[in-house]
Backbone of each chain as nested JSON, in Angstrom:
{
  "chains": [
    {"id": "A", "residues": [
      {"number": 1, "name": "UNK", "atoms": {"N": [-5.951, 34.215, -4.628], "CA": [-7.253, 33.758, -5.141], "C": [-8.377, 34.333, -4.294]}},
      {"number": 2, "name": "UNK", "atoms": {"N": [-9.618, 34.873, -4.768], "CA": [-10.74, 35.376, -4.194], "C": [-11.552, 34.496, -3.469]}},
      {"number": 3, "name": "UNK", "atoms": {"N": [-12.231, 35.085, -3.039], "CA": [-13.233, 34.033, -2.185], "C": [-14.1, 33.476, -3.478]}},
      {"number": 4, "name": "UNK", "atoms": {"N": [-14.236, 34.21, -4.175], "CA": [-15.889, 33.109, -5.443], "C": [-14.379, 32.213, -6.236]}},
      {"number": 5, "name": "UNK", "atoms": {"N": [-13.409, 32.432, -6.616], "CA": [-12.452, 31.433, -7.249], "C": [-12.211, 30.101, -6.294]}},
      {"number": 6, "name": "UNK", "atoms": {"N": [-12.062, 30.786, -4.743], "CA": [-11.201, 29.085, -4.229], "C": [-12.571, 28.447, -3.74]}},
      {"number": 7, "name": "UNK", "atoms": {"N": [-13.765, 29.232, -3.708], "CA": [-15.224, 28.438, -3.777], "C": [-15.367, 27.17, -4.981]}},
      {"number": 8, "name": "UNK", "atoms": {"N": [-15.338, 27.759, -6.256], "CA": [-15.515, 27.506, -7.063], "C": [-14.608, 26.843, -7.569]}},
      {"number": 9, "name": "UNK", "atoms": {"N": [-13.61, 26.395, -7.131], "CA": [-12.313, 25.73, -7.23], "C": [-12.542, 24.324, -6.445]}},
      {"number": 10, "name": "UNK", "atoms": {"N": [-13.305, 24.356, -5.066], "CA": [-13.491, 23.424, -4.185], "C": [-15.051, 22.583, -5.577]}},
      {"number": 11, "name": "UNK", "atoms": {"N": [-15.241, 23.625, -5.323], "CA": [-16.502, 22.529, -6.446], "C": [-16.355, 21.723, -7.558]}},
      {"number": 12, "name": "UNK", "atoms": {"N": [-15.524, 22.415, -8.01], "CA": [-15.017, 21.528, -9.203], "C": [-13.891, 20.208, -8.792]}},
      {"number": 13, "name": "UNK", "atoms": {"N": [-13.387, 20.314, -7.71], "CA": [-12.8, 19.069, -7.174], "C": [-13.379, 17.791, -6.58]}},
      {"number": 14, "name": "UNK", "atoms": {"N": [-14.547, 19.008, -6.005], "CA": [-15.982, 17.532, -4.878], "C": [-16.524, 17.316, -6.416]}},
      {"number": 15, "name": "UNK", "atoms": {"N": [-17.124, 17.723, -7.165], "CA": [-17.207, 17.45, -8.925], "C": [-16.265, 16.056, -9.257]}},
      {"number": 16, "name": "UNK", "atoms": {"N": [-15.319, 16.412, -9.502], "CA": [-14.768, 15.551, -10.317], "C": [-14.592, 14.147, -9.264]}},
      {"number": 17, "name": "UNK", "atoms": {"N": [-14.318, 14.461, -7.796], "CA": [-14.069, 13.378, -6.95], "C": [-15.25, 12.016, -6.841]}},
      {"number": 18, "name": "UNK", "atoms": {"N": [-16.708, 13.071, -7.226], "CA": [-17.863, 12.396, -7.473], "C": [-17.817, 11.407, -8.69]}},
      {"number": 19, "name": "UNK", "atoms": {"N": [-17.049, 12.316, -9.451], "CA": [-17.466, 11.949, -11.048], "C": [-16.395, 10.321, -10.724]}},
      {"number": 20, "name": "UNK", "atoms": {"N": [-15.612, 10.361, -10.456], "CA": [-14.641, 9.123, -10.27], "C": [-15.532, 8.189, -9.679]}},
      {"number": 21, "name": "UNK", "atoms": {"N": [-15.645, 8.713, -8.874], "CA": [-16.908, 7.76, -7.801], "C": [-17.946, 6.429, -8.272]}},
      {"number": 22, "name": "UNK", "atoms": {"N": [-18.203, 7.539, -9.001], "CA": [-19.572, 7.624, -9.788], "C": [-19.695, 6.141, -10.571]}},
      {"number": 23, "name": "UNK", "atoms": {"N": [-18.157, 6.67, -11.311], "CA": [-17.954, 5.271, -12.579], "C": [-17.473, 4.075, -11.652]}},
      {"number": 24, "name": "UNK", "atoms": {"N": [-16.391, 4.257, -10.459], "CA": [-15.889, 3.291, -9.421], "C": [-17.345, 2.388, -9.234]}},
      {"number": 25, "name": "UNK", "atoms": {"N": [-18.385, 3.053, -8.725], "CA": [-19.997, 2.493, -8.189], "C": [-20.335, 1.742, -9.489]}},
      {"number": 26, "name": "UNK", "atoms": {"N": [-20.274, 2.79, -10.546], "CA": [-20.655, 1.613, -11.609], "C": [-20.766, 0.298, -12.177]}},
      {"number": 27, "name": "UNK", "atoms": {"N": [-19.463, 0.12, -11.369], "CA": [-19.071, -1.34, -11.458], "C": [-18.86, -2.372, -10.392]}},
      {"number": 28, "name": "UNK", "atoms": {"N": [-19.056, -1.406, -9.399], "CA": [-19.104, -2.328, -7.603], "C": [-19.776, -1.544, -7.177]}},
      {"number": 29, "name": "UNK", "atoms": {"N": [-21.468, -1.358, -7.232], "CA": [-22.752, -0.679, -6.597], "C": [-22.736, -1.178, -4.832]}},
      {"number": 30, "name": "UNK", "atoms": {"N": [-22.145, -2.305, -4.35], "CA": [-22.335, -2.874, -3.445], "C": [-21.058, -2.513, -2.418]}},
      {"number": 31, "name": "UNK", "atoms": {"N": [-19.966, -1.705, -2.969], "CA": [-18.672, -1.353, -2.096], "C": [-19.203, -0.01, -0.94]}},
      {"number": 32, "name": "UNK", "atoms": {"N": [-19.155, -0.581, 0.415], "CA": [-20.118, 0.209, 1.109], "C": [-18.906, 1.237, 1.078]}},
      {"number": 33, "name": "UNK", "atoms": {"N": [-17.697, 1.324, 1.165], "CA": [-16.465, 2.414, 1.482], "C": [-16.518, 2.958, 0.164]}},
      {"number": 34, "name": "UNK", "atoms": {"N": [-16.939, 2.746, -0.66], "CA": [-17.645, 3.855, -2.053], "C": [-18.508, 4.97, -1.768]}},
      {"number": 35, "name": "UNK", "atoms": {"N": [-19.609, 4.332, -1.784], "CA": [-20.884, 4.975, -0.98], "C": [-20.752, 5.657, -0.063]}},
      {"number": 36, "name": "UNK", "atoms": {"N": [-19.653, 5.568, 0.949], "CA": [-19.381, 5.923, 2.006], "C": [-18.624, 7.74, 1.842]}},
      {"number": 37, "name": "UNK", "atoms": {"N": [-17.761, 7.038, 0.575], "CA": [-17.055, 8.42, 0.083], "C": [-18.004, 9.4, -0.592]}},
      {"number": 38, "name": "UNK", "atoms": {"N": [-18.955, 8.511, -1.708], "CA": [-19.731, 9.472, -2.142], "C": [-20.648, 9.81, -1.638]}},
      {"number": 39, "name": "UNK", "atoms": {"N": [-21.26, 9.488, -0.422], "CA": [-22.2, 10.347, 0.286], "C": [-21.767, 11.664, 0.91]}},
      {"number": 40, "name": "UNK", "atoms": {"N": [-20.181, 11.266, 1.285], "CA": [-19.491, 12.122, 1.803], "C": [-19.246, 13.338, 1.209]}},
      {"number": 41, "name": "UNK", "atoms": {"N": [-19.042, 13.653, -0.07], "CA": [-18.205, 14.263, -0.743], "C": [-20.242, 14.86, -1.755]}},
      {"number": 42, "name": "UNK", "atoms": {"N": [-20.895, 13.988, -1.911], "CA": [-22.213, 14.969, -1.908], "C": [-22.479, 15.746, -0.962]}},
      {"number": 43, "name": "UNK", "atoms": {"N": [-22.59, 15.553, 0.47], "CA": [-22.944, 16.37, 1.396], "C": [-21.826, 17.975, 1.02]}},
      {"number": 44, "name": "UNK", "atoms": {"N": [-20.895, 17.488, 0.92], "CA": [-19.505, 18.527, 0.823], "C": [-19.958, 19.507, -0.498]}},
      {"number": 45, "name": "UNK", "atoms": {"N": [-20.371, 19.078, -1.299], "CA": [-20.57, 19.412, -2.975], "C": [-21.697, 20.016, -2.701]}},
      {"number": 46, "name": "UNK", "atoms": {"N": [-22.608, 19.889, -2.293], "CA": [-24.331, 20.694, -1.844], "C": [-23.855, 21.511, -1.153]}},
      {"number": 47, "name": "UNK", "atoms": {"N": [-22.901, 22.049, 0.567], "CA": [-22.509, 23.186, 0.884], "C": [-22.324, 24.065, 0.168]}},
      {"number": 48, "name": "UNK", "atoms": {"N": [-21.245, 23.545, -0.441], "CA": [-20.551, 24.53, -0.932], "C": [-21.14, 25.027, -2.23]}},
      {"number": 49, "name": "UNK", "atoms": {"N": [-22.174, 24.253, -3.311], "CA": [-22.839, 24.787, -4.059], "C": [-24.084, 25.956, -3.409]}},
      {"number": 50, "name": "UNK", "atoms": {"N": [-24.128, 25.323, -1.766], "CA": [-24.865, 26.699, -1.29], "C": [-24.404, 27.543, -1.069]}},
      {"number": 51, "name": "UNK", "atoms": {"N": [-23.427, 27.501, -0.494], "CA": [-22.64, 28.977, 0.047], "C": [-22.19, 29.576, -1.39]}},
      {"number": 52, "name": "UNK", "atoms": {"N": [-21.656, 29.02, -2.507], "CA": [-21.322, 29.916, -3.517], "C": [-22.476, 30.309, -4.034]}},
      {"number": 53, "name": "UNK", "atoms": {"N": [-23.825, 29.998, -4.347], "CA": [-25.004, 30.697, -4.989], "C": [-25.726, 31.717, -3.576]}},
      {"number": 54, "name": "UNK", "atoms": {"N": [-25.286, 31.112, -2.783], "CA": [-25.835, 32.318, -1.84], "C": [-25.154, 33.381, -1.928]}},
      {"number": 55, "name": "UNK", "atoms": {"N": [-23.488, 33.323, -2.201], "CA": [-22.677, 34.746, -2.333], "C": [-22.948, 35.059, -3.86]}},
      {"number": 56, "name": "UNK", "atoms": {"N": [-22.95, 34.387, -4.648], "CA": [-22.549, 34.821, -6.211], "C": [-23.188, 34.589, -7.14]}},
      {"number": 57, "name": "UNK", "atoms": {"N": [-24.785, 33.933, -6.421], "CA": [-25.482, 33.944, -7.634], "C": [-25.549, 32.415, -8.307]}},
      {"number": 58, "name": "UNK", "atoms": {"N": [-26.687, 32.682, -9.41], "CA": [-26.539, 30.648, -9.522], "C": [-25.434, 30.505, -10.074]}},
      {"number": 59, "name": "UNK", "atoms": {"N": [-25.058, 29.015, -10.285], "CA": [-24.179, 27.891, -11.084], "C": [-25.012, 27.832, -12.762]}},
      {"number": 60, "name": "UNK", "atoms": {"N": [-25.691, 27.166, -12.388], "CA": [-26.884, 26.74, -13.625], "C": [-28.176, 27.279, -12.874]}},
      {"number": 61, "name": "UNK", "atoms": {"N": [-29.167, 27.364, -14.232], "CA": [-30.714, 28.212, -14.119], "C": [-31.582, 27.824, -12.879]}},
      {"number": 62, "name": "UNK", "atoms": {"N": [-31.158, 26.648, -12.99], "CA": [-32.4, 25.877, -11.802], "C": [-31.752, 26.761, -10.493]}},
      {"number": 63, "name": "UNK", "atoms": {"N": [-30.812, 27.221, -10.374], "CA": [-30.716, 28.165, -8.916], "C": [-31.16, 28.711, -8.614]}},
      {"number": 64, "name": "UNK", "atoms": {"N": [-31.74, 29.492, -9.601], "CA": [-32.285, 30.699, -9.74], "C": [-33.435, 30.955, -8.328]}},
      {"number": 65, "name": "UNK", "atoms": {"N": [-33.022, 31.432, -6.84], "CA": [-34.571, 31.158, -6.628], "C": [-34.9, 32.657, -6.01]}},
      {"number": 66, "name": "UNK", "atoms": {"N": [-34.905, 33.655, -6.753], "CA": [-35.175, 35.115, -6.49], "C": [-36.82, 35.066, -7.119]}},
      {"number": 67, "name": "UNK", "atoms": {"N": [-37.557, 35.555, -6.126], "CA": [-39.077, 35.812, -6.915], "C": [-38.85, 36.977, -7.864]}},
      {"number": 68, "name": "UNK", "atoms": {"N": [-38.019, 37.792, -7.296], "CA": [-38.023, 39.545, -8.156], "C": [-36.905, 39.771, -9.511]}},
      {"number": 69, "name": "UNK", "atoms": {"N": [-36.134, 38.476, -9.447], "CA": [-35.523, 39.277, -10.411], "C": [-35.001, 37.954, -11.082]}},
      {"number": 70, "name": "UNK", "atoms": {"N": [-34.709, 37.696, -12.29], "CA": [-33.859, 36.407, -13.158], "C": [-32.346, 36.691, -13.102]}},
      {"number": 71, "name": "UNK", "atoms": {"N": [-31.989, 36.137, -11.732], "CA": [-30.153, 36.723, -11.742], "C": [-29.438, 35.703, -12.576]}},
      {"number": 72, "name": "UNK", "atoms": {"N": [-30.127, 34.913, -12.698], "CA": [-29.187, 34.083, -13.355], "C": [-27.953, 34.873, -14.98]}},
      {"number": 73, "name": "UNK", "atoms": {"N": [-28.979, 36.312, -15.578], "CA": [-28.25, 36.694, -16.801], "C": [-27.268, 38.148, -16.119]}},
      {"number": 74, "name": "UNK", "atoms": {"N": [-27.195, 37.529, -15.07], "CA": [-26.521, 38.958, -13.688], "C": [-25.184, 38.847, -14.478]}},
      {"number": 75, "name": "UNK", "atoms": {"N": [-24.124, 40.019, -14.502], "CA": [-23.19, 39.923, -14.896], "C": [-21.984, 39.668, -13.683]}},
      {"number": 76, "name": "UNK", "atoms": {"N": [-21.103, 39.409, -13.32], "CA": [-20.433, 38.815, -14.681], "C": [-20.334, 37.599, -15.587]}},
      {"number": 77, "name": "UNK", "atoms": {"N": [-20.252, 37.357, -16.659], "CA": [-20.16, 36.369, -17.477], "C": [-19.524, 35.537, -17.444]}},
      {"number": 78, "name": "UNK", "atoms": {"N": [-19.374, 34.397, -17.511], "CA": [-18.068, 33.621, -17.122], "C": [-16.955, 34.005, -18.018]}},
      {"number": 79, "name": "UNK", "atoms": {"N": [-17.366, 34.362, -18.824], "CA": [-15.874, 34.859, -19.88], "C": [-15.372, 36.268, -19.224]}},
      {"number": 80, "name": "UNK", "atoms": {"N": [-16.572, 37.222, -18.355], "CA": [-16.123, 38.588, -17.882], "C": [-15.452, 38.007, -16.678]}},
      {"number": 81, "name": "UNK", "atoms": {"N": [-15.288, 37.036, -15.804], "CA": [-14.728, 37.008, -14.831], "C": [-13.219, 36.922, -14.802]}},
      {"number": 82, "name": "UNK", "atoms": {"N": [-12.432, 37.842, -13.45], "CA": [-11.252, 37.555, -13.788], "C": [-10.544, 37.268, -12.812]}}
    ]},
    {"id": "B", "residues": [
      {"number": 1, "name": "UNK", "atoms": {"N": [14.714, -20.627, -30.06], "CA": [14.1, -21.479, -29.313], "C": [15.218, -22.389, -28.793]}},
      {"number": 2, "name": "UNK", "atoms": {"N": [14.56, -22.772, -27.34], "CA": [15.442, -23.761, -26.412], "C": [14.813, -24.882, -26.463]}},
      {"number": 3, "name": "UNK", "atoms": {"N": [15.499, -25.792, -27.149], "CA": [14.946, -26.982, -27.583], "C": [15.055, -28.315, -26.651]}},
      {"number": 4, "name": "UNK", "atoms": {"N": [16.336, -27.829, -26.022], "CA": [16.796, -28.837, -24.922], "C": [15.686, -28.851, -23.41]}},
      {"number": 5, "name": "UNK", "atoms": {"N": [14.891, -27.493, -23.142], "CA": [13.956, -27.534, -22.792], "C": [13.185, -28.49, -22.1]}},
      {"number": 6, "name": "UNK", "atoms": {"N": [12.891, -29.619, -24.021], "CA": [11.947, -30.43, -23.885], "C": [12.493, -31.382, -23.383]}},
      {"number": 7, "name": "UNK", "atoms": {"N": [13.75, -31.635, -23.265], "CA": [14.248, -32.784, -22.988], "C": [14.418, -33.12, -21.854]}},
      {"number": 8, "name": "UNK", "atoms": {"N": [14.004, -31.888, -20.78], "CA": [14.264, -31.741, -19.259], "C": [12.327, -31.977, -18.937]}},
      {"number": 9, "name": "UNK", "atoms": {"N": [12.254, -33.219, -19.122], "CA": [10.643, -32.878, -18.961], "C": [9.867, -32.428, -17.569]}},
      {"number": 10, "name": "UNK", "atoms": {"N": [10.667, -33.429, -16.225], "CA": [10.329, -33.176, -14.538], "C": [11.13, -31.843, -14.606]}},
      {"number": 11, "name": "UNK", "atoms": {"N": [11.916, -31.331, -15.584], "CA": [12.064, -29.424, -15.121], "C": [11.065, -28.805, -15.758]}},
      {"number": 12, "name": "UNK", "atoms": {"N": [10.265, -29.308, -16.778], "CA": [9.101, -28.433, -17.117], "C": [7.958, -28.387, -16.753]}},
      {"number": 13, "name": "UNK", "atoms": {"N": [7.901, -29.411, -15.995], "CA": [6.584, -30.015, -15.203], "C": [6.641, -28.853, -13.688]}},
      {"number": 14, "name": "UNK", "atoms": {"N": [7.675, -29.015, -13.349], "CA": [7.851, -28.269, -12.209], "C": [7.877, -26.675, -12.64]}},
      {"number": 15, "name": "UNK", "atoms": {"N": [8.123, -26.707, -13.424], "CA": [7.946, -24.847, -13.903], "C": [6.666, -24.613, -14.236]}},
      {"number": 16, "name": "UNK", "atoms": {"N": [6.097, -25.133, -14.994], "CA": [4.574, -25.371, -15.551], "C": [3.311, -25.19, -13.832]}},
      {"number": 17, "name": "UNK", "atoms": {"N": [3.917, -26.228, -13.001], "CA": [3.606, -26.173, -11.816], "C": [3.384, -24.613, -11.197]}},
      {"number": 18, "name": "UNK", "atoms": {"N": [4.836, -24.539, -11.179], "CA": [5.143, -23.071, -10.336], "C": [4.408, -21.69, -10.816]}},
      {"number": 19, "name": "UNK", "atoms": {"N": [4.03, -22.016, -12.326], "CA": [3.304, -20.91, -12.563], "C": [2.249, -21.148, -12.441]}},
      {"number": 20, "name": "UNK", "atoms": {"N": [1.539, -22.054, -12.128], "CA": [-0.139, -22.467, -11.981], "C": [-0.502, -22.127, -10.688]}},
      {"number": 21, "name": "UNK", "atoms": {"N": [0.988, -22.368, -9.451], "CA": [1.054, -21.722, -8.196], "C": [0.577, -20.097, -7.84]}},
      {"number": 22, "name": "UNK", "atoms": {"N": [2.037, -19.889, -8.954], "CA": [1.904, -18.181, -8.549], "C": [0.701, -17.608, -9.179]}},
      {"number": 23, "name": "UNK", "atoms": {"N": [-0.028, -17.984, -9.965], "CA": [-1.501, -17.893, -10.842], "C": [-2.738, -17.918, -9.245]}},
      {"number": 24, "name": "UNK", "atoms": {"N": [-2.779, -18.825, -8.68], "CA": [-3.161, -19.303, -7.528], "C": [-2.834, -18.592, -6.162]}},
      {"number": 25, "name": "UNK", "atoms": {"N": [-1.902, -18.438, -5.84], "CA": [-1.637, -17.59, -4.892], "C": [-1.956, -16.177, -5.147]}},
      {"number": 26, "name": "UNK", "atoms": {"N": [-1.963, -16.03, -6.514], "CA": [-2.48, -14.712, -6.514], "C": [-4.057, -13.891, -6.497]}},
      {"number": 27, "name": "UNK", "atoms": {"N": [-4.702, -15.189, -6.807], "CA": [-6.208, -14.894, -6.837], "C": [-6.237, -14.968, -5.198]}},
      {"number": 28, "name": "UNK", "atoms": {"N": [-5.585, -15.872, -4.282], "CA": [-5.872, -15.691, -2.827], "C": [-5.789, -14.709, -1.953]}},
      {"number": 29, "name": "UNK", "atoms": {"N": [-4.403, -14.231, -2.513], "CA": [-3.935, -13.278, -1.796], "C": [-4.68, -11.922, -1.733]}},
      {"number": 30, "name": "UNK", "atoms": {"N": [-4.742, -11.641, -3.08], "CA": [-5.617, -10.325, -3.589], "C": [-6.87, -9.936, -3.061]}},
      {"number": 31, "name": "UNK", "atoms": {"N": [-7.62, -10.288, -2.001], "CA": [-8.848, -10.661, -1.687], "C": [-9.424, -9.008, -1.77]}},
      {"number": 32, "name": "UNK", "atoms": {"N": [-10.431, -9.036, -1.555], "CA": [-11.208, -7.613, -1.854], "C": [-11.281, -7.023, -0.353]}},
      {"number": 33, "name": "UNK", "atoms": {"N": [-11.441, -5.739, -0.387], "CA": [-11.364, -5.393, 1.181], "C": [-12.436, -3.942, 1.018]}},
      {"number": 34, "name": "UNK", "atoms": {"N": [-13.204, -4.488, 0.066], "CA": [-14.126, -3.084, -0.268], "C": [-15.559, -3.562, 0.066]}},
      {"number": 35, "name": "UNK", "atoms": {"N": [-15.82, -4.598, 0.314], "CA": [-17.275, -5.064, 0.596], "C": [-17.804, -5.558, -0.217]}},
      {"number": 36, "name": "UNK", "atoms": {"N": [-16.648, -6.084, -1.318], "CA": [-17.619, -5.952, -2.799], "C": [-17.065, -7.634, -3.059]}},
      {"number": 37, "name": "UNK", "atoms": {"N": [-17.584, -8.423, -3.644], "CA": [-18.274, -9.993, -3.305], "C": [-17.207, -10.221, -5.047]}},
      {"number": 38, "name": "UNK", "atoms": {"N": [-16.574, -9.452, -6.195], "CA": [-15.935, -10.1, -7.27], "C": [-14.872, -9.5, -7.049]}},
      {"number": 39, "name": "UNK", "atoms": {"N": [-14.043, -10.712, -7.448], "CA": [-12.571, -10.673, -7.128], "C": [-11.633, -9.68, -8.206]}},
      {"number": 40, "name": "UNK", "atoms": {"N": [-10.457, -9.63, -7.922], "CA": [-9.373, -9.102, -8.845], "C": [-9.511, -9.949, -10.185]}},
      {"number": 41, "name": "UNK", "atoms": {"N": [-9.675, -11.62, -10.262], "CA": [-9.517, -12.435, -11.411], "C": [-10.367, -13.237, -11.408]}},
      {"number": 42, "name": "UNK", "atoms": {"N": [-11.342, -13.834, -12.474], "CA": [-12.376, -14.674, -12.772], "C": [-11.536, -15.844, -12.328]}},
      {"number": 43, "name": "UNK", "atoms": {"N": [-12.373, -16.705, -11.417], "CA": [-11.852, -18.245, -10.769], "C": [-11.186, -18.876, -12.146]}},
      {"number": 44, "name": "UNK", "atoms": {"N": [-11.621, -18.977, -12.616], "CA": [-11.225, -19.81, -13.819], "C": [-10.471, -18.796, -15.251]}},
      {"number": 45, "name": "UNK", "atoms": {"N": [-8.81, -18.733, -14.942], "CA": [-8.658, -18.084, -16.576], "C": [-8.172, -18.828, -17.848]}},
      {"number": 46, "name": "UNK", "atoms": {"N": [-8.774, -19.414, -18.547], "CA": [-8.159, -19.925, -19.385], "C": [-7.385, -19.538, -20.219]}},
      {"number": 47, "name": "UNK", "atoms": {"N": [-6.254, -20.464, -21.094], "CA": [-4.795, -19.646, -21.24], "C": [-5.827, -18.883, -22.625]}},
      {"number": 48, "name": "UNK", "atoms": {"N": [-4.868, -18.001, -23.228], "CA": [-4.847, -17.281, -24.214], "C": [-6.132, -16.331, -24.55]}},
      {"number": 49, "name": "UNK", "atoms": {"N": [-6.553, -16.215, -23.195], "CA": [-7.462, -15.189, -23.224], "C": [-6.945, -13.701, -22.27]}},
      {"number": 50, "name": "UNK", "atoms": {"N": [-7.135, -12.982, -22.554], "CA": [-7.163, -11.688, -22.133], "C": [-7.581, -11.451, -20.848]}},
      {"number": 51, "name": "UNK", "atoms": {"N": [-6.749, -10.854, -19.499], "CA": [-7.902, -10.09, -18.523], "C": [-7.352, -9.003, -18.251]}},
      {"number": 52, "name": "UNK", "atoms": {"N": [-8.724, -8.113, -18.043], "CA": [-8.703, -7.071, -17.427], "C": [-8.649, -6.766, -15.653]}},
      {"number": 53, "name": "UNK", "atoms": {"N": [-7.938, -6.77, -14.484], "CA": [-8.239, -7.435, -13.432], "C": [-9.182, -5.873, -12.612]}},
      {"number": 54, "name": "UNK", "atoms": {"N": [-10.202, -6.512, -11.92], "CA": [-11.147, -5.829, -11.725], "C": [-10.622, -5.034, -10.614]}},
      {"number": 55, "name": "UNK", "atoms": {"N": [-11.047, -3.977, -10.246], "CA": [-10.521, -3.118, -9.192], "C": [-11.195, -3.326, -8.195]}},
      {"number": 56, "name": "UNK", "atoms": {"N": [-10.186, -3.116, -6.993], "CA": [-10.377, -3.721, -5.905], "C": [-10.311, -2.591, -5.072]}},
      {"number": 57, "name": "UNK", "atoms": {"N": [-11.405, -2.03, -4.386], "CA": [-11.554, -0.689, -3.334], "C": [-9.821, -0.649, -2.666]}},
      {"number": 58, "name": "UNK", "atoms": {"N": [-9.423, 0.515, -2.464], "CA": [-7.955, 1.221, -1.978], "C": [-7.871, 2.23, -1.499]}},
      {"number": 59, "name": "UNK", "atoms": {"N": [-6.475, 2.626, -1.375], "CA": [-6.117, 4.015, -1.276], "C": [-7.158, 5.059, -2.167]}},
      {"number": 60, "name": "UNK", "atoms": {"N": [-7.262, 6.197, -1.674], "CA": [-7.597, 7.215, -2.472], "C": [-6.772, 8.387, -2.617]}},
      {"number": 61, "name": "UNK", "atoms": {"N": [-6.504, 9.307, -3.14], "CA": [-5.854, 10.233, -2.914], "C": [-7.345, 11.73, -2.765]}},
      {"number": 62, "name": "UNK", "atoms": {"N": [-6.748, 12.633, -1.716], "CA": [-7.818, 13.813, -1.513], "C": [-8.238, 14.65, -3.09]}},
      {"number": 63, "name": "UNK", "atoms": {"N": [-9.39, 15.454, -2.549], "CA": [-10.113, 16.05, -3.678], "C": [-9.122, 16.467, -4.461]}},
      {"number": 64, "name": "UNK", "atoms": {"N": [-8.098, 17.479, -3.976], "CA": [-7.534, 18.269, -4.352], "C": [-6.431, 17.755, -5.389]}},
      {"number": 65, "name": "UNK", "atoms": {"N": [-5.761, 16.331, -5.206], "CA": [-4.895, 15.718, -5.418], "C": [-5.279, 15.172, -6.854]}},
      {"number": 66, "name": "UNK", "atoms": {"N": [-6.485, 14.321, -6.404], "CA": [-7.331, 13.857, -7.136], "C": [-7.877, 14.506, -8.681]}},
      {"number": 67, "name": "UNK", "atoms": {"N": [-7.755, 15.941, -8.51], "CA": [-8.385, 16.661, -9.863], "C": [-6.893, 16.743, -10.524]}},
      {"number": 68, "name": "UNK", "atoms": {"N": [-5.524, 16.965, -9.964], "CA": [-4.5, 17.477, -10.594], "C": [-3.914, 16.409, -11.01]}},
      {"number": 69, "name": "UNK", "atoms": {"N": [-4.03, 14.96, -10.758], "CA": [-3.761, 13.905, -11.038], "C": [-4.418, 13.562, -12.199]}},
      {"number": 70, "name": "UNK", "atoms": {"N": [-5.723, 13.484, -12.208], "CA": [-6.765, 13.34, -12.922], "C": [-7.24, 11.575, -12.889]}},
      {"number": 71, "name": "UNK", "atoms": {"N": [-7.199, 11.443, -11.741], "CA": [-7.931, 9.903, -11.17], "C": [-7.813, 10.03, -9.503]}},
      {"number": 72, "name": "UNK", "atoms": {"N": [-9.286, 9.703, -9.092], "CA": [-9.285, 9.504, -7.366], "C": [-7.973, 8.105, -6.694]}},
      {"number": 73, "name": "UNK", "atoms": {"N": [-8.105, 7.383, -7.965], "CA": [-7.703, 6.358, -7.335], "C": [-5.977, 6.28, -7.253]}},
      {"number": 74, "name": "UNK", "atoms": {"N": [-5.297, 5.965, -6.569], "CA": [-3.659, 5.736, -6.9], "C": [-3.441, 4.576, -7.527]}},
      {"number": 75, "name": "UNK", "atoms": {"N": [-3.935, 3.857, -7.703], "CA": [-3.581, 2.564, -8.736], "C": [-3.836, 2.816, -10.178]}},
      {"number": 76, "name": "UNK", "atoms": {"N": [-4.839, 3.632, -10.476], "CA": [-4.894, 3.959, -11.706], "C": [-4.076, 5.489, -12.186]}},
      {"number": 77, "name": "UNK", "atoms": {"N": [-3.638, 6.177, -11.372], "CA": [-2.493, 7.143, -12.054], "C": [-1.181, 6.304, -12.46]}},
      {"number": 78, "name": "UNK", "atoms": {"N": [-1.33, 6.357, -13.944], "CA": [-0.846, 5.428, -14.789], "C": [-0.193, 6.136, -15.869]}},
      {"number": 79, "name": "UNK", "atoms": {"N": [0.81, 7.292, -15.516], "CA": [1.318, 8.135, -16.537], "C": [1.548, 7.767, -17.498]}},
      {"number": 80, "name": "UNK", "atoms": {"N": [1.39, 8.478, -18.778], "CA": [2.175, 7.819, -20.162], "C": [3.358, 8.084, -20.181]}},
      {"number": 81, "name": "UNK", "atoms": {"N": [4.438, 7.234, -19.92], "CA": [5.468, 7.379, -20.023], "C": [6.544, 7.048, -21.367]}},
      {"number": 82, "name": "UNK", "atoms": {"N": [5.804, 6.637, -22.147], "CA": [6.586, 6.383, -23.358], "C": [6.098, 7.302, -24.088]}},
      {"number": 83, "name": "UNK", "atoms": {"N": [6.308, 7.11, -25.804], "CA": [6.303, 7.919, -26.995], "C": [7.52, 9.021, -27.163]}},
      {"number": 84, "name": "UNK", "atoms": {"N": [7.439, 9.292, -28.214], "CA": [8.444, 9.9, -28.997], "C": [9.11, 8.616, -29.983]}},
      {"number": 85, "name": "UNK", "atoms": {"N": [10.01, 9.028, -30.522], "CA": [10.949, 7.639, -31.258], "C": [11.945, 6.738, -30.279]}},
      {"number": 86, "name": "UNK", "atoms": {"N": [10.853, 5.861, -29.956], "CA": [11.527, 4.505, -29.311], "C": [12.781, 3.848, -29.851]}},
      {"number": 87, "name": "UNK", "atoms": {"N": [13.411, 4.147, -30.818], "CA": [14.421, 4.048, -31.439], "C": [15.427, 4.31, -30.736]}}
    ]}
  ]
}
């Protein structure tokens, strides 16, 4: 696996670990060892969404933060990637 | 139906008991250990109603584990283990 795959592999795990989280909080807002995880695992999820748009370019548009150029339509495509 | 049952009434009293116990011991035991103030079971269940018992902060399993499982939590990886013809 490449470096932008096991990047992008870690994100989608701090992703989904959030997403569990997320609904867990939903229903016990007050479980500080919740909060505890999901602060954790945001801090983790913001790295690594930096270090992969710093190597590879945005995720989604709002990354975008080049004055000179709109990389966001940079190739490759997610369907060109392999 | 066991009809003779009824006829053992201080054995049904005492069974009747024992499950109002283990009903009881179990709301005690279960206590929350997540910081979070509602229990596993509403104080009060009355019979022939339904519960759902509320989750109680636990184990987790890591990120990694967690996506291939497809739940953070280990109490809720809850494989489907049935279907096909139960027959």
């Amino acid at each position: 696996m490449n470096e932008q795959k096991m990047l992008l592999s870690k994100i989608k795990k701090y992703d989904f670990t959030l997403k569990e989280l997320n609904l867990y909080l939903d229903t016990h807002p007050n479980c500080r060892r919740g909060l505890a995880m999901f602060q954790k695992y945001r801090k983790l999820r913001e790295n690594a969404v930096d270090e992969y748009t710093r190597k590879f370019g945005p995720l989604t548009p709002d990354q975008v933060n080049n004055s000179e150029r709109w990389t966001w339509t940079d190739d490759p495509w997610p369907w060109e990637r392999r | 139906m066991k009809l003779d049952l009824f006829d053992d009434m201080e054995g049904l009293i005492l069974h009747e008991r024992e499950n109002s116990m283990g009903a009881m011991e179990m709301k005690l035991n279960i206590s929350n250990n997540g910081n979070d103030s509602v229990s596993r079971f509403p104080a009060k269940t009355p019979l022939a109603m339904a519960y759902v018992p509320f989750q109680q902060w636990g184990e987790t399993y890591g990120d990694d584990e967690a996506l291939s499982k497809g739940t953070l939590f280990p109490e809720l990886d809850l494989p489907f283990s049935g279907g096909g013809d139960s027959r």
